[in-house]
Every structure is written in C-alpha cells, then in structure tokens.
One Martini backbone bead per residue (centre of mass of N, CA, C, O) as a GRO file, in nm:
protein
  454
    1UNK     BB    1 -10.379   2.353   4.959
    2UNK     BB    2 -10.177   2.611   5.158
    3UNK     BB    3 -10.294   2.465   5.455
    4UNK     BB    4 -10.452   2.419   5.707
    5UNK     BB    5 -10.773   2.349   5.749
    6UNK     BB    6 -10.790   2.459   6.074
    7UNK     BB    7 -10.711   2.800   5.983
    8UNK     BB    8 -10.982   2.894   5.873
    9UNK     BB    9 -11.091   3.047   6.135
   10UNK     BB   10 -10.832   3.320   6.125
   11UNK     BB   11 -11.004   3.396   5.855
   12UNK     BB   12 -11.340   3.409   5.933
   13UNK     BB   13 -11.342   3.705   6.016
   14UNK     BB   14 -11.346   4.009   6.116
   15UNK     BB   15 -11.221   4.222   5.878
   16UNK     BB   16 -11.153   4.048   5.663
   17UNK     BB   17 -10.977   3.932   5.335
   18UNK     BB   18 -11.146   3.813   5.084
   19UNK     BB   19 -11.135   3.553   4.788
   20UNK     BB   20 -11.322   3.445   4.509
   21UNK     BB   21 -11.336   3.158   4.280
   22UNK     BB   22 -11.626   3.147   4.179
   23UNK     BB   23 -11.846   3.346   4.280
   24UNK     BB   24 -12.122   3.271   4.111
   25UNK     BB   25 -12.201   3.011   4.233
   26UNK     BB   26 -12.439   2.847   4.404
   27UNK     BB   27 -12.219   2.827   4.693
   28UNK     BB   28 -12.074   3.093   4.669
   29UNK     BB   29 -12.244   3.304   4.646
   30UNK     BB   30 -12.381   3.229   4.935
   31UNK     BB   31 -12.046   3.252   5.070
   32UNK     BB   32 -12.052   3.517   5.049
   33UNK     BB   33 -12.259   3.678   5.195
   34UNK     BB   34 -12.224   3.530   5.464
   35UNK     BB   35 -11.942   3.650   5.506
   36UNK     BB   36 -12.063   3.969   5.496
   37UNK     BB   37 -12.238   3.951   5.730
   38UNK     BB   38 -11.978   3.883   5.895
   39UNK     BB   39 -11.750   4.097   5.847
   40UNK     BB   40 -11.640   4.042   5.556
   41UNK     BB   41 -11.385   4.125   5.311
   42UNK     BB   42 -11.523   4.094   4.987
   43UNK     BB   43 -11.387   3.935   4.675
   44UNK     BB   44 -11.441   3.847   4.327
   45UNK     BB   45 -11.487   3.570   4.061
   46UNK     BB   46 -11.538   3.511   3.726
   47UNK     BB   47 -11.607   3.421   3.380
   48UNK     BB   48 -11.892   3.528   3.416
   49UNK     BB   49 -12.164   3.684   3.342
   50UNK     BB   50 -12.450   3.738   3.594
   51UNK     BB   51 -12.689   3.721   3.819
   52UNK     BB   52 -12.510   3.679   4.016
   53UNK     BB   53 -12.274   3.896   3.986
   54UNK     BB   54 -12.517   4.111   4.009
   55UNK     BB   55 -12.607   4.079   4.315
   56UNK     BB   56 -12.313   4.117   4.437
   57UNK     BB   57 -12.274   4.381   4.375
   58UNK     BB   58 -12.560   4.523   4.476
   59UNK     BB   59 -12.427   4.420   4.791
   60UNK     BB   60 -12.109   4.506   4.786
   61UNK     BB   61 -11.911   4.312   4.575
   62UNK     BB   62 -11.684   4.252   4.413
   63UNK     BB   63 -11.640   4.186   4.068
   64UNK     BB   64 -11.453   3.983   3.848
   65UNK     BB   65 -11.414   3.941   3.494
   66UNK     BB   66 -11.201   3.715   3.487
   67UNK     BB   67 -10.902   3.558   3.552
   68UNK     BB   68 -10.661   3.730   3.753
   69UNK     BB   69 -10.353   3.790   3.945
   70UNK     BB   70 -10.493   4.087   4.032
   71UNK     BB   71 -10.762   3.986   4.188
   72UNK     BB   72 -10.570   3.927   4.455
   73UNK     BB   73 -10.545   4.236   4.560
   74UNK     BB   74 -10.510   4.203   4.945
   75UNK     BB   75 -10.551   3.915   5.004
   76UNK     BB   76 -10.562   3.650   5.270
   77UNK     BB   77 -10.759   3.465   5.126
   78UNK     BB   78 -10.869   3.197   4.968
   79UNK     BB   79 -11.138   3.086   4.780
   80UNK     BB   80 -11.306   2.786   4.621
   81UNK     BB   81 -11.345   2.525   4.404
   82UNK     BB   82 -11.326   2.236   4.293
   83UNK     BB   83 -11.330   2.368   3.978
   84UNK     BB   84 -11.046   2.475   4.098
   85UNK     BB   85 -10.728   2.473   3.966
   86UNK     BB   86 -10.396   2.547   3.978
   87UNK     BB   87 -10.393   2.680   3.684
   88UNK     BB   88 -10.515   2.911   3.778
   89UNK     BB   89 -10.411   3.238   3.848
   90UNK     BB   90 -10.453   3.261   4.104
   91UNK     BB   91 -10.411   3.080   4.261
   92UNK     BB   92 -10.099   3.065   4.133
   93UNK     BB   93 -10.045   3.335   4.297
   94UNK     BB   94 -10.074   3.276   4.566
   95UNK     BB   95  -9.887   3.039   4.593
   96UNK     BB   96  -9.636   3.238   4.520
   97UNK     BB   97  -9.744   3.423   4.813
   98UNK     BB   98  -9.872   3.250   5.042
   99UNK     BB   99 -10.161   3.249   5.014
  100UNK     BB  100 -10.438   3.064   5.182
  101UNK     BB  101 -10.603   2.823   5.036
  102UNK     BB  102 -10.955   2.706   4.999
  103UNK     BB  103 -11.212   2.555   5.038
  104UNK     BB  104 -11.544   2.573   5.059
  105UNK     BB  105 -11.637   2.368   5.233
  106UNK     BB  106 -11.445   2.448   5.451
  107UNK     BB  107 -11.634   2.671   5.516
  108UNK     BB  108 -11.867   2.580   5.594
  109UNK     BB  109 -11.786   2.416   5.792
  110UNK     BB  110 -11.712   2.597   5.999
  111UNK     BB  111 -12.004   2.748   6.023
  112UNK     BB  112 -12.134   2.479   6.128
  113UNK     BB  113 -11.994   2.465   6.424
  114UNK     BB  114 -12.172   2.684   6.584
  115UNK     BB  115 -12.408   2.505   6.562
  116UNK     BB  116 -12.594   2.291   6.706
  117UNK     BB  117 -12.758   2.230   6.420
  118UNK     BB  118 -12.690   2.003   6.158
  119UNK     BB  119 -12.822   1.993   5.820
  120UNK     BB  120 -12.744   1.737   5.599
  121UNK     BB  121 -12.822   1.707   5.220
  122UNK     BB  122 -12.804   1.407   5.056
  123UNK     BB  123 -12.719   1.317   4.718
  124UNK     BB  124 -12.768   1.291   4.390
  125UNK     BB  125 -13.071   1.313   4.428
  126UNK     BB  126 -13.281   1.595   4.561
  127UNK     BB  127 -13.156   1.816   4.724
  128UNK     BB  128 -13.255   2.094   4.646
  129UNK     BB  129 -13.562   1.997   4.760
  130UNK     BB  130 -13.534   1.901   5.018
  131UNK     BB  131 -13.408   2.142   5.116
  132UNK     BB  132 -13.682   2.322   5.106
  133UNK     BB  133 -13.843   2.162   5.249
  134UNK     BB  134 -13.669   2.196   5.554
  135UNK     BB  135 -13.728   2.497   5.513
  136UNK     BB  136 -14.011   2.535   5.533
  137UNK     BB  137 -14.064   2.406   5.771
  138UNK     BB  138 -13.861   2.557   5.966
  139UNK     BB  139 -13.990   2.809   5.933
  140UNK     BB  140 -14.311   2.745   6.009
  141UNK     BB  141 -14.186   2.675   6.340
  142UNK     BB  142 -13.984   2.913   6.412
  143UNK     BB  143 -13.658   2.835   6.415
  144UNK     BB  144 -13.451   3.050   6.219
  145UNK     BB  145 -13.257   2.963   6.025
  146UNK     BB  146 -13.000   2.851   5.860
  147UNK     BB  147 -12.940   2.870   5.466
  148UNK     BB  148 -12.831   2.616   5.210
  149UNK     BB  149 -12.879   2.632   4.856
  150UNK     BB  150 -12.867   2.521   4.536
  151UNK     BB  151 -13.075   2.760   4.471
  152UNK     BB  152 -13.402   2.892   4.420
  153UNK     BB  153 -13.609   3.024   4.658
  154UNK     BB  154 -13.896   3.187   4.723
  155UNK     BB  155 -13.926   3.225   4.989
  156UNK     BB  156 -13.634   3.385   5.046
  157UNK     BB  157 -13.513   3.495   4.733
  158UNK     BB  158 -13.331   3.289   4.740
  159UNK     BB  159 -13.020   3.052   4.857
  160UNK     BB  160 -13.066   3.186   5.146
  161UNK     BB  161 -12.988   3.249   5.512
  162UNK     BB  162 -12.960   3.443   5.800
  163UNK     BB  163 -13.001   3.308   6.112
  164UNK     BB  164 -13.002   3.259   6.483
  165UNK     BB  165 -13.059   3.035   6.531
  166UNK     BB  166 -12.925   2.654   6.581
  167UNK     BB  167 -12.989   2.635   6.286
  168UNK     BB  168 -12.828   2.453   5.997
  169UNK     BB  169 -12.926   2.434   5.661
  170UNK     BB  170 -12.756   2.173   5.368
  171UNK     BB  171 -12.626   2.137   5.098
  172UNK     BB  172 -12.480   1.806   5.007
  173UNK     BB  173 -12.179   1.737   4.820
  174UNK     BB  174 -11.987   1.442   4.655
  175UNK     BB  175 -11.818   1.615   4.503
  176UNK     BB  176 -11.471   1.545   4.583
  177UNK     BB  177 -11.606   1.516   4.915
  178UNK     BB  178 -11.700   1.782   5.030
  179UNK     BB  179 -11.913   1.668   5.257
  180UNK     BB  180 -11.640   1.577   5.439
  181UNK     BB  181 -11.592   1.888   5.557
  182UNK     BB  182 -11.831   1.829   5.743
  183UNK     BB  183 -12.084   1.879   6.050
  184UNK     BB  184 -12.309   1.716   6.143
  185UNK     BB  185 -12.589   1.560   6.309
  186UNK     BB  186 -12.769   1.554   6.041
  187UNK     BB  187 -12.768   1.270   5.758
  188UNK     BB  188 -12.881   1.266   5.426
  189UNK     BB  189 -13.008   0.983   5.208
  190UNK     BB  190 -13.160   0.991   4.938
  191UNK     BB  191 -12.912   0.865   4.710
  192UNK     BB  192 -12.754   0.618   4.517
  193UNK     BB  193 -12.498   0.707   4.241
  194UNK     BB  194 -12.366   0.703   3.961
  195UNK     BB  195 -12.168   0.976   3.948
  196UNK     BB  196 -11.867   1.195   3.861
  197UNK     BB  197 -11.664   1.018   3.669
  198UNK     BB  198 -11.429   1.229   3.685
  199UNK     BB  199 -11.386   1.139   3.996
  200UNK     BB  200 -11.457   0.873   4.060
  201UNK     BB  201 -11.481   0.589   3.940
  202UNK     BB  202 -11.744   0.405   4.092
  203UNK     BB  203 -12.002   0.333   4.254
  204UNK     BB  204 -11.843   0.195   4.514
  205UNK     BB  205 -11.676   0.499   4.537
  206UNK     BB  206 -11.961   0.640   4.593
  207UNK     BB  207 -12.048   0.494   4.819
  208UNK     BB  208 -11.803   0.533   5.039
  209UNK     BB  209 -11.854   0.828   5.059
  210UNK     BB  210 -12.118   0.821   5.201
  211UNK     BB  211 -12.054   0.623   5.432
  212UNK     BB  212 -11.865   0.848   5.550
  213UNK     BB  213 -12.067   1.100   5.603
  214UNK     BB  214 -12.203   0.940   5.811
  215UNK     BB  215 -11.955   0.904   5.985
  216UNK     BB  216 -11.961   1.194   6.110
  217UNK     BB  217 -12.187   1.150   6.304
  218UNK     BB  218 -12.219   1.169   6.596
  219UNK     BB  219 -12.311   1.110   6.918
  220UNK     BB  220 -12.684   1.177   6.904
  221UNK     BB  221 -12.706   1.158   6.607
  222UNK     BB  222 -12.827   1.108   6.269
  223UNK     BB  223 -12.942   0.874   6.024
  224UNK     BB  224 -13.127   0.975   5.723
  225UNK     BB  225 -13.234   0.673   5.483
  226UNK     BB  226 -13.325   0.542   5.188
  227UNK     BB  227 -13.485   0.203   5.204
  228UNK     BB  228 -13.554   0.189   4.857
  229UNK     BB  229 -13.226   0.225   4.825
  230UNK     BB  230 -12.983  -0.039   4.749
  231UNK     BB  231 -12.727   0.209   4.744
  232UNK     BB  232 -12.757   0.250   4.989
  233UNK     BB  233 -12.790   0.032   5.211
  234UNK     BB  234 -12.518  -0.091   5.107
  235UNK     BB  235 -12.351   0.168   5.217
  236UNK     BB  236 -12.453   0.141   5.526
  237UNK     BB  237 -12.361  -0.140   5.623
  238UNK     BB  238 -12.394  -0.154   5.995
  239UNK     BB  239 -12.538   0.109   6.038
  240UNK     BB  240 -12.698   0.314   6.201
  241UNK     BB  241 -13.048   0.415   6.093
  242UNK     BB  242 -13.292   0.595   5.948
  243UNK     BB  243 -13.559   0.560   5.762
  244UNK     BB  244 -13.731   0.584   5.409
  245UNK     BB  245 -14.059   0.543   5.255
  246UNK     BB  246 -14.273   0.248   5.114
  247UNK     BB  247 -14.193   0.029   5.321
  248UNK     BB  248 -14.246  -0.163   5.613
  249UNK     BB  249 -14.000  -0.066   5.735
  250UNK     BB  250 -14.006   0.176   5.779
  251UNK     BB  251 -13.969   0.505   5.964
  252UNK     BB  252 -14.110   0.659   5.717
  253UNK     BB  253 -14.387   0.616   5.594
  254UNK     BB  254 -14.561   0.597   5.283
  255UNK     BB  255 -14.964   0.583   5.258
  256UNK     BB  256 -15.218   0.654   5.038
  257UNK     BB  257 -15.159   0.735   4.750
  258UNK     BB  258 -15.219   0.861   4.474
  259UNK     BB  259 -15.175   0.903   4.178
  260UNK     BB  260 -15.018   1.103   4.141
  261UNK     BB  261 -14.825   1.217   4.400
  262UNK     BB  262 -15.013   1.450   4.608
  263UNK     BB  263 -15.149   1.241   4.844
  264UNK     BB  264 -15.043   1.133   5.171
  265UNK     BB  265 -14.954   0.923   5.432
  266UNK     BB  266 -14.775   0.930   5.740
  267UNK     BB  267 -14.614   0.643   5.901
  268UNK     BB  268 -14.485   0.592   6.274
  269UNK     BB  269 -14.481   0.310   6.411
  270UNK     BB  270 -14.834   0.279   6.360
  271UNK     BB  271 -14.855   0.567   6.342
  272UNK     BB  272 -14.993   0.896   6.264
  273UNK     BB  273 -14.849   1.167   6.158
  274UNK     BB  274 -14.981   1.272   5.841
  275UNK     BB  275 -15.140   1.479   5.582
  276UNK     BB  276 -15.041   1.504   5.234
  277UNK     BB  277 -15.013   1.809   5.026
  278UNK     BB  278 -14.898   1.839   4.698
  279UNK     BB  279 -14.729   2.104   4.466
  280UNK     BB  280 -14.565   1.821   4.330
  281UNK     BB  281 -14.453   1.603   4.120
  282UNK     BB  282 -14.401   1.296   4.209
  283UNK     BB  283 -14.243   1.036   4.347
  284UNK     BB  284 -13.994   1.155   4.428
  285UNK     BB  285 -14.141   1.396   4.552
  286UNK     BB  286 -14.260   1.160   4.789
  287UNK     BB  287 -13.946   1.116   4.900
  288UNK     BB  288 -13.815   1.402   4.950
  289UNK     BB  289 -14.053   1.454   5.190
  290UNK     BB  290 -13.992   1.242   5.345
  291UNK     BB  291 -13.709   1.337   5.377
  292UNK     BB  292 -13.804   1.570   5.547
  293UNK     BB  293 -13.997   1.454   5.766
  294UNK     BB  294 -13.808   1.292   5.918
  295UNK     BB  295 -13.655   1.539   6.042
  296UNK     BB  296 -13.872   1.688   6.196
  297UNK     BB  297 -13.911   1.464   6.354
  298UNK     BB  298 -13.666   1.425   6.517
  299UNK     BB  299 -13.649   1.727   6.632
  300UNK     BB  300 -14.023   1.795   6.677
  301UNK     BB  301 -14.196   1.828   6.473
  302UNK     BB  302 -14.528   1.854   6.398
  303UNK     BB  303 -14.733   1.716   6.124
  304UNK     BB  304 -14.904   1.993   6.076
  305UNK     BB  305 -14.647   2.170   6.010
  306UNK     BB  306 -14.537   1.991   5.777
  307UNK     BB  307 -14.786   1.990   5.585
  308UNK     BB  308 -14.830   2.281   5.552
  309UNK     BB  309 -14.557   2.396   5.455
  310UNK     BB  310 -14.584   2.147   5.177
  311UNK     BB  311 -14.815   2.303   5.090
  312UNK     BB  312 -14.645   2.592   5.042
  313UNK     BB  313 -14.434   2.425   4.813
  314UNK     BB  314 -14.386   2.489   4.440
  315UNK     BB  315 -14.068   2.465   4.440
  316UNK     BB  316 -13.776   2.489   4.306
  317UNK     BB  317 -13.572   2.607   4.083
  318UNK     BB  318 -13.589   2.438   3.791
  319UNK     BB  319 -13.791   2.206   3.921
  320UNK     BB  320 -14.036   2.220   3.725
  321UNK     BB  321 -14.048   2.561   3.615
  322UNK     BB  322 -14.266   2.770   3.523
  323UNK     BB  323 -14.268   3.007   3.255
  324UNK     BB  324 -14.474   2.964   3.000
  325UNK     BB  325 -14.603   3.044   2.679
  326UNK     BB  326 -14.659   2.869   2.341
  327UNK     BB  327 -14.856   2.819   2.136
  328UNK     BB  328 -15.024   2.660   2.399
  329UNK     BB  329 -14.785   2.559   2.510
  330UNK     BB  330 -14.603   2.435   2.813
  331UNK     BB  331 -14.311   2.599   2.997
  332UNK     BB  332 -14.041   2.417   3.132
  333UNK     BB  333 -13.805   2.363   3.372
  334UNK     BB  334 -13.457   2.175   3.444
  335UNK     BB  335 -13.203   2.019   3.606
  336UNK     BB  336 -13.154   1.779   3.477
  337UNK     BB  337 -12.831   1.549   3.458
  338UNK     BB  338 -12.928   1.245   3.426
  339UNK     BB  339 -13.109   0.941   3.408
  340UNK     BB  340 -13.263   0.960   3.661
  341UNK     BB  341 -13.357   1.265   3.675
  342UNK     BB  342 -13.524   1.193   3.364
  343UNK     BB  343 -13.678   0.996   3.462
  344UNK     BB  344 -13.859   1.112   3.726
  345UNK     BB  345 -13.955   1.361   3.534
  346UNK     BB  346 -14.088   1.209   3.290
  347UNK     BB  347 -14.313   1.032   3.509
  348UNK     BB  348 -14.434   1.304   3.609
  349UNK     BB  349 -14.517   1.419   3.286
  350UNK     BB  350 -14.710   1.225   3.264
  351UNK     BB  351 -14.905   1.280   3.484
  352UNK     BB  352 -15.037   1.541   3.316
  353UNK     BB  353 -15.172   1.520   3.040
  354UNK     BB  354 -15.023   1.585   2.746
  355UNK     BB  355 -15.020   1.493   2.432
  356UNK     BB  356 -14.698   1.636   2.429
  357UNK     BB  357 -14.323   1.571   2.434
  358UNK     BB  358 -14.097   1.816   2.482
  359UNK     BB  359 -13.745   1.789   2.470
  360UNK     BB  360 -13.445   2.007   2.579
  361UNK     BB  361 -13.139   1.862   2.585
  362UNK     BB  362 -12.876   1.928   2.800
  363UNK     BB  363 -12.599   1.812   2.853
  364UNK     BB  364 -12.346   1.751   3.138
  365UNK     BB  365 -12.074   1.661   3.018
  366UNK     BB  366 -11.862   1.457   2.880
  367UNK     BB  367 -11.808   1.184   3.104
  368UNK     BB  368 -12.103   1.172   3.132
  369UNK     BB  369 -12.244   1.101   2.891
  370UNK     BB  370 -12.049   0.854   2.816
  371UNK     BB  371 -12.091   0.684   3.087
  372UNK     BB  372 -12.444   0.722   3.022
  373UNK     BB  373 -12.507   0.692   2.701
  374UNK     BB  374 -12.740   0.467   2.720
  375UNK     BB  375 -12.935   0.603   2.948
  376UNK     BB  376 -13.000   0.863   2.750
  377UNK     BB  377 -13.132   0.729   2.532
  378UNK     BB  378 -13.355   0.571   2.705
  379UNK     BB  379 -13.517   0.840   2.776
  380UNK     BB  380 -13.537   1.014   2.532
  381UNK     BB  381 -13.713   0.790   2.378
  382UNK     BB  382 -13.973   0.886   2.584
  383UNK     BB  383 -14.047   1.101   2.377
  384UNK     BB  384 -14.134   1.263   2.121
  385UNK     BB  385 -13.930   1.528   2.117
  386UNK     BB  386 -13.583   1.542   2.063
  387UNK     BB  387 -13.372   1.853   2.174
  388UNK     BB  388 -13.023   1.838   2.123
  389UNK     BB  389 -12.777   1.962   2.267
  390UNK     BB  390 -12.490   2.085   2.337
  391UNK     BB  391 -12.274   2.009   2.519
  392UNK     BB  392 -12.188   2.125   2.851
  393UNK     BB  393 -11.843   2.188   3.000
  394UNK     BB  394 -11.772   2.326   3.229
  395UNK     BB  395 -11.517   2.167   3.381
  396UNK     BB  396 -11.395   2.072   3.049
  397UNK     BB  397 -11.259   1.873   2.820
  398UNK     BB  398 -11.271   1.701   2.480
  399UNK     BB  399 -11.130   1.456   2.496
  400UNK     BB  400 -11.303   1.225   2.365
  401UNK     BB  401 -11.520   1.325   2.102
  402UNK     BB  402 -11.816   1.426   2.181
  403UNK     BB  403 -12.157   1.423   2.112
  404UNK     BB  404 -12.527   1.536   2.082
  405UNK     BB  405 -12.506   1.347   1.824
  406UNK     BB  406 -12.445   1.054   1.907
  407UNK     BB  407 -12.756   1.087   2.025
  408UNK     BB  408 -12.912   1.154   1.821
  409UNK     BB  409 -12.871   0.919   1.641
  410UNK     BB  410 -13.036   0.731   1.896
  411UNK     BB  411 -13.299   0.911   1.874
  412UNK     BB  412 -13.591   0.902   1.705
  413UNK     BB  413 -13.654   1.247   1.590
  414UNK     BB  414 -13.450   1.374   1.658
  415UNK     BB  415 -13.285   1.695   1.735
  416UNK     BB  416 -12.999   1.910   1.647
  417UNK     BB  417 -12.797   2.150   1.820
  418UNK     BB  418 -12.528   2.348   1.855
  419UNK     BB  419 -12.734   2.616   1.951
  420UNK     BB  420 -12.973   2.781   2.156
  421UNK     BB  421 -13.121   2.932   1.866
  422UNK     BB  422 -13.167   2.656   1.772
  423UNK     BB  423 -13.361   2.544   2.037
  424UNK     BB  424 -13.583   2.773   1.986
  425UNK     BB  425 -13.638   2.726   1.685
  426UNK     BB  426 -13.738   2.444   1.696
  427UNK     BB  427 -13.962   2.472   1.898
  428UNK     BB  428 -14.107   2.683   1.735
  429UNK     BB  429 -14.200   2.472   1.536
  430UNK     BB  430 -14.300   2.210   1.705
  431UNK     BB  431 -14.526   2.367   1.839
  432UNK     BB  432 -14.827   2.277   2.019
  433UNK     BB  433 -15.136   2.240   2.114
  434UNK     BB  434 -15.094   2.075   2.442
  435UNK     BB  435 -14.784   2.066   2.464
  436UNK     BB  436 -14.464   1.999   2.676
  437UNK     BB  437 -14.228   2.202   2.725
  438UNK     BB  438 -13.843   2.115   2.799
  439UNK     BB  439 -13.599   2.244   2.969
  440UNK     BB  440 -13.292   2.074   2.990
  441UNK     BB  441 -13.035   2.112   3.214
  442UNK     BB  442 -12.716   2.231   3.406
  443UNK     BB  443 -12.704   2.475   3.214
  444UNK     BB  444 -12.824   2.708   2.954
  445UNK     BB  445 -13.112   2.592   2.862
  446UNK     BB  446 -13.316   2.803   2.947
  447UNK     BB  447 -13.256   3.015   2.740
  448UNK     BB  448 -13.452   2.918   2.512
  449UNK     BB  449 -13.733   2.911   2.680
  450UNK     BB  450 -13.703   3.216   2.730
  451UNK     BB  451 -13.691   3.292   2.413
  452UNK     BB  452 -13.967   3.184   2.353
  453UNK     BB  453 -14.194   3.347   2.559
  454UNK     BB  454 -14.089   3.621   2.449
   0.00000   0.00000   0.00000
C-alpha cells in the first residue's frame, strides 16, 4: 500500500471519491455498497461480467470490466484485494500518481471501528454458515446488526446490510492475514487447518496467523474457539478462551444429538440452554451452530431466541444449496473447496439417503490441488461417480504443470472434463432417478448444475 494505513479514515468520509479494484468479489462488492450508502462516491472494476457486478451497476456504482489505468481517473484512494497484485495496471497508474491504495481488510477494520461490538468469525471452514447463523440469531433479537458475509443470505437478499445497531457481525478470512487488519471485540474460531499454501508456509505458519487474531481481542472481550479441534487448542496454547463442542469440558456443549445431526440440546456449565432443530444437515453444522450459539449466549440473548431463529435458517448461497431436478435426481450446489470441506460435505449428504452420489468437482486452485492432492483423492474416491472439472485458477499461473487429469487418474471410474459444458454432458448422461448431483467448489462450477436444470 502507498500510505500508512491509519490514513484509511481521512479518505472513508462522506463525499470522498474511491475506486474499487476487483469490485466484483464476494466482500467487495458488499463494501462497495456500504461505503455508497455512507456517502462515499463508489467506482470500482472487475476482470468480468458478473451477477455482482450487475447488481453495483443497478444500485448507482460505475464498474469497468477489464483493468485499465483510465478507470482510476478522479479517484482519491484505491481499495484492493489481497489477489490484486503491483503488476495491475489500476495499482501500477495509482502508485505512479501517489494516489493512496489500501487493502480491503483495512476498510472493514475501519468501518468495525465505530461499532461498540464487532463479532468477528474465522476459521478455516465454516465461515459464511456460521456467520450466517450469528445473522439470524441477531436479527431474530432485533438487535439490528450491520453485517458483512462472504456469500448470499436469503434472509438478508443480500451478503450484507448496514443496520443502526451497535453491532457489526463479520466474516473474517486469515488469507494474507487479512483478519489481522481487523478490531473484533468478540474472535470466533471455528477450526484450523493448512489451507492457503500459497500464502501460509505450513500448519504452524496458519495456527500463528489464528493466534495472532485471538490476540487482538481487548481486555472485556472474548475469544470463543472450537474445543474439539486440536489445531485450534494448539494454536490457542496459554490464551484465555471460551470452548464450544461435543466434549465434556466445552462451555458450550451439544448433547442428545439425533441421528441425523438436525436436532440437539446446548448445556452450558450444567444448565439448559435450549433445544434445537436444524433445517441443514451434518455434523459440521451442529459445530458452526455451537459457535453461533455461543455468541448468543456471550451477548446475552437468551436459548429460545437463538433457537427460534436457527429453525428458520435454511442455509447461506452455495452451502448445500438445493438448485432443482434432472431426470429423477435432486441437484444441490456447494462451496466446498478443501479436502476438509468436501469431507464435511460428503459425510452430511450421505446421511440423506440418496442411491448414488454424483459429484462434479472443480478444484480451486493449482497451489491448493498440488499441496492437498492426495486428500482430494482420498475424498473423492468416496463418491458413487466424480466428474472433475478442470482446476479453477482464480489468482494463479499453472507454475506446476498440475491439472484435475492427474486427480481423475487416481479416482477410479471417474470422468474428466476439460469445460463446463463438457461437464453438465458427463452429468446429463450419468443421472438416474433417485441419485444427488453436486456441483461442488468455489469457482463457477454452479454453472454446469444451473445448465442442467434449465
């Protein structure tokens, strides 16, 4: 960045000219938006068209798509993302005119500042559920939150809203140590794993990262972190802390779970808190509820509030997203983009009773496939017939040589697609009645699943 980044305040002000770069992105686009309705004059771009950046056009954002040096002209400050590098041409023009660029994180962290309470929720996975859950919780209190989510809530219609409130509720991601730029009051951590391998070094290198996070929490806030998650304990070693979990010693425990893992009683310090029914499946999300409920309970909003609201929470975008049928087959959407994630996924969708698992999986990265290539196999192998698509490259150059050939190879019976309409064939071709296709990973791989449907 060309400023020190405590100056982000002289340029967030009303009437203030900012240029948005990579305007399109999931917290992008929602911090375009928040900054527009501050009054704060928004131009932003993006590499493509997109649902996002028709929606800033439609709301009064100018986007440019494509980067070019012209598309800063007027603009007093820029806002990035972490994947927008010097070598961007938006950057490269800015830094020649000294105009000052700041990351994104650093707005939110501003913006975070003003609020009496910021609920910051990281982890590895689990984030936008979680994050979504602590949204219905709170709106269902009618505490009247501002909220930021990496994805889309239907609650919301939106991945965000800016409300009156003293609360600011905040999807908060540890790539580039973005979090680290944040004010929470209350640090929610989910789960720790390697993950980001193009950023991070190793393990050790993310568990300091998370450290760091709890660490910014002041004296009278909390830090409320996954008990039955031994990289997270690791990484926590010494720190004061609230627990959630299935284990005994948590200060936030779920216990009578169901089979299927859609309803449970929270006990915390031997007390009742409340009795919950979920309408989404799996364990995982019976953990990221614990974290959800957890805050409640910190807040002080009481069992039956937070319960309420969890019954009528049916999912965020993407998270298990049921999209529609095909020959018999029910088509669900999925962010899952982790050996971890795809675990979760697996393991919930196998508790629905379904015949067979069709799984269309699109890789999120070549760093990511290379260093975890062998848990993705391991995963994979676990489905009845995996179509994989070609690896998504989001902010990479193919520097390996890898590609979703040499996953299909270890995969037997699985189906390699190089396009997406190769991979919505594959599917139209393999569905049979009583079947779940998933089009899982985080790039646009929903695309094939909506082509099939259609």
């Amino acid at each position: 960045m060309s400023k020190n980044p405590s100056l982000i305040g002289e340029y967030l002000r009303p009437g203030r000219r900012i240029h948005l770069v990579g305007i399109g992105g999931v917290s992008m686009r929602p911090l375009g938006l928040v900054l527009h309705d501050m009054g704060l004059e928004i131009t932003g771009s993006d590499m493509s068209e997109s649902p996002s950046t028709a929606d800033l056009i439609a709301k009064g954002i100018p986007v440019a798509i494509g980067h070019r040096a012209s598309n800063i002209a007027g603009a007093e400050a820029l806002i990035r993302t972490a994947a927008v590098h010097n070598d961007n041409p938006e950057i490269a023009a800015a830094r020649a005119l000294g105009i000052p660029i700041f990351e994104r994180a650093q707005a939110w962290g501003h913006i975070m500042k003003s609020y009496r309470q910021a609920i910051c929720i990281a982890g590895t996975h689990g984030k936008t559920t979680t994050t979504s859950m602590v949204t219905h919780i709170f709106m269902e209190a009618q505490t009247d939150p501002t909220v930021m989510i990496g994805g889309y809530l239907p609650l919301l219609q939106a991945g965000h809203r800016v409300g009156r409130g003293d609360t600011i509720i905040m999807e908060s991601c540890e790539y580039c140590n973005s979090f680290l730029k944040f004010f929470p009051t209350i640090a929610v951590i989910l789960n720790v794993e390697a993950d980001h391998l193009d950023f991070f070094k190793d393990l050790a290198d993310v568990q300091k990262s998370f450290r760091a996070f709890a660490q910014l929490v002041p004296p009278g806030g909390c830090v409320i972190a996954n008990g039955d998650d031994p990289n997270t304990t690791e990484a926590l070693r010494g720190l004061e802390y609230e627990t959630f979990g299935f284990s005994e010693g948590c200060d936030v425990r779920a216990v009578r779970c169901s089979e299927d893992w859609r309803s449970f009683d929270v006990v915390c310090g031997g007390e009742l808190y409340g009795r919950f029914a979920l309408q989404v499946w799996g364990r995982h999300n019976v953990l990221n509820a614990l974290g959800a409920i957890a805050v409640a309970r910190r807040c002080g909003i009481d069992g039956e509030t937070a319960a309420r609201a969890l019954a009528q929470f049916h999912g965020a975008g993407r998270r298990l997203e049921f999209k529609g049928k095909y020959h018999g087959a029910d088509v669900y959407d999925d962010y899952a983009h982790h050996p971890g994630e795809l675990q979760a996924l697996l393991t919930a969708v196998e508790a629905m009773g379904y015949r067979r698992i069709l799984c269309a999986f699109q890789p999120h990265t070549y760093s990511r496939t290379h260093a975890l290539f062998d848990d993705f196999v391991r995963e994979l192998r676990r489905v009845d017939v995996a179509v994989i698509a070609e690896i998504y490259a989001a902010r990479e150059q193919n520097i390996l040589g890898i590609s979703s050939a040499d996953l299909a190879a270890q995969v037997p019976g699985s189906v390699y697609c190089e396009t997406l309409p190769q991979v919505t064939e594959a599917l139209r071709r393999l569905a049979q009645p009583g079947d779940v296709i998933l089009t899982v990973g985080a790039g646009d791989i929903y695309k094939a699943g909506e082509a099939l449907v259609k």
